[in-house]
Phi, psi and omega in degrees: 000128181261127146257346205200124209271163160207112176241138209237100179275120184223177182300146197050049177291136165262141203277327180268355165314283171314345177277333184273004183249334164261358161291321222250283215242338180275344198261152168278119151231048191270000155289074008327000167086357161295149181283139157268152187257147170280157184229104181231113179275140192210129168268173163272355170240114213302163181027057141239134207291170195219086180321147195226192191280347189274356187086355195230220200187133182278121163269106198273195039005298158284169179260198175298322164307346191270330175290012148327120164072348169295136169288342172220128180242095188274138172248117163302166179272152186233142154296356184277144166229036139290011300220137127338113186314306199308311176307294187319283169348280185337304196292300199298319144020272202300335198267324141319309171289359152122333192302133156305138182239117178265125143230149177245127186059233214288312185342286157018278167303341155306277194304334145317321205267323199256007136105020199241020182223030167298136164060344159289142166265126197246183163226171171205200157308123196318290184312326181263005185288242207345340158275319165324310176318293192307309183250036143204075155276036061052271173294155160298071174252138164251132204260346186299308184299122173312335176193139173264095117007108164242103156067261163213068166186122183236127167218177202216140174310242198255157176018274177274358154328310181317323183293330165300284229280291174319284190298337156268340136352295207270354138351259216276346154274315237222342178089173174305332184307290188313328174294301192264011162316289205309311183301300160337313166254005151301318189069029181237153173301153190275342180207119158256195186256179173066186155238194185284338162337287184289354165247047154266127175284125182231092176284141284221096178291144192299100184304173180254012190222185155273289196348326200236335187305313184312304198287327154319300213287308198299304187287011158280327192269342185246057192259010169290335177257154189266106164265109193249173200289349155325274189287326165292329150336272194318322171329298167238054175036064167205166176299181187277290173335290199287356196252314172327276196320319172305309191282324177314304181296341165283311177274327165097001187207199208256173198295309170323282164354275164346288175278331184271014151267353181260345177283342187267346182271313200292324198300294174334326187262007157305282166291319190273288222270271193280156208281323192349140179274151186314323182300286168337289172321298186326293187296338172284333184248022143104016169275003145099248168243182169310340200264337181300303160297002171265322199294325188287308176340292185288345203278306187296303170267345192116314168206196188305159183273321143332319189285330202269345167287001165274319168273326164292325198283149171256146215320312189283332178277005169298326187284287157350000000 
């Protein structure tokens, strides 16, 4: 049963991280018939202010004693990848003494640092998995999922992912009622679909040569038409082989491979900018029909090509 919050604040703190964690777990909502959690924010030093990424400073209230006994010790993101011995300890403590362990985004790397996601599996931010990977390879990151549930120990990607990973958390402590209280005066959903996929920017990769580029330009422009590794040889005056080989090595992948990720990027700009049916999309980006294109779609971003024009397209063309 969670009763009682412990969040561990450090220098260059991000604010809306940390907001999402007194939001979630610091507010009285017992006018609704909700539990209060004791909530206590800690620093490593009690009242000494804690610079954040926002211009303004975190004042904790606790030292480091205070994640002492907590059923949950949540770390928010920070820009530091420096962490205090004294902190570290602490975490490895909190995480002996039996306490949930939460991070939202770059936070990860605390609990990295203290040595405590060896052989686990996380998520952290799009943007930070690869550093992650690089300084503890060790760990287990899957870069797709908005947050990974290990047990007792949970993270979550870049920013409002935290709100997923919180709100399943308290899911999952605390029951659907209470879950869906909080969400409810949250104004977020209690659960979303997908992952972090879709919300990665994937631009149209770069050759590492000329050689292929004309033809790259030409098959952008055609992706509606049906290509095989045949015609495209011929295209660019080469044998089928010498034209495969060539194109792996220009491109990293193989020519199929190729068009239905570009076919899958045009869908996209499809579904966020035009009114077009799912059907519509398919045929403008050369998949033939809707069904092809929801199966390559969810493969590619995560999740259905409807959930993502709902989230993506925007409020005028919506309005529209």
């Amino acid at each position: 049963m969670l009763r009682s919050v412990a969040v561990l604040v450090m220098p260059e703190l991000a604010v809306f991280e940390f907001g999402v964690l007194c939001e979630v777990f610091g507010m009285d909502r017992s006018d609704d018939g909700l539990p209060v959690l004791e909530y206590r924010v800690c620093g490593v030093e009690a009242g000494k202010p804690v610079s954040t990424t926002g211009g303004v400073q975190v004042v904790p209230e606790h030292g480091l004693e205070g994640l002492q006994g907590a059923d949950l010790v949540a770390v928010p993101a920070t820009r530091l990848r420096q962490f205090p011995e004294a902190a570290l300890q602490a975490l490895r403590d909190a995480e002996a003494a039996g306490a949930i362990l939460l991070t939202v985004c770059s936070g990860v790397f605390v609990l990295a640092e203290a040595g405590l996601l060896d052989g686990r599996k996380v998520t952290a931010h799009w943007h930070s998995v690869d550093e992650l990977r690089e300084r503890y390879p060790t760990v287990e990151v899957d870069p797709d999922v908005l947050y990974v549930d290990d047990g007792n120990l949970i993270t979550s990607a870049g920013t409002a992912a935290g709100i997923d990973a919180c709100l399943h958390l308290v899911r999952r402590e605390l029951g659907s009622a209470v879950v869906n209280g909080i969400a409810r005066r949250m104004v977020v959903p209690p659960q979303r679909e997908g992952g972090q996929r879709q919300f990665i920017d994937r631009p149209v990769p770069e050759c590492s040569a000329d050689s292929l580029g004309p033809l790259l330009d030409w098959m952008l422009t055609h992706l509606d038409v049906e290509h095989t590794v045949a015609d495209l040889a011929k295209r660019a005056t080469m044998s089928e082989r010498t034209f495969a080989r060539r194109f792996v090595n220009e491109t990293g992948t193989t020519p199929l491979r190729w068009l239905t990720r570009q076919r899958v990027l045009h869908a996209r700009r499809l579904l966020e900018d035009t009114d077009l049916s799912v059907d519509a999309v398919a045929t403008r980006c050369g998949f033939g029909s809707g069904t092809l294109l929801r199966h390559h779609f969810r493969k590619v971003v995560g999740v259905a090509p409807a959930d993502y024009r709902r989230v993506f397209r925007s409020s005028e063309e919506l309005a529209g």
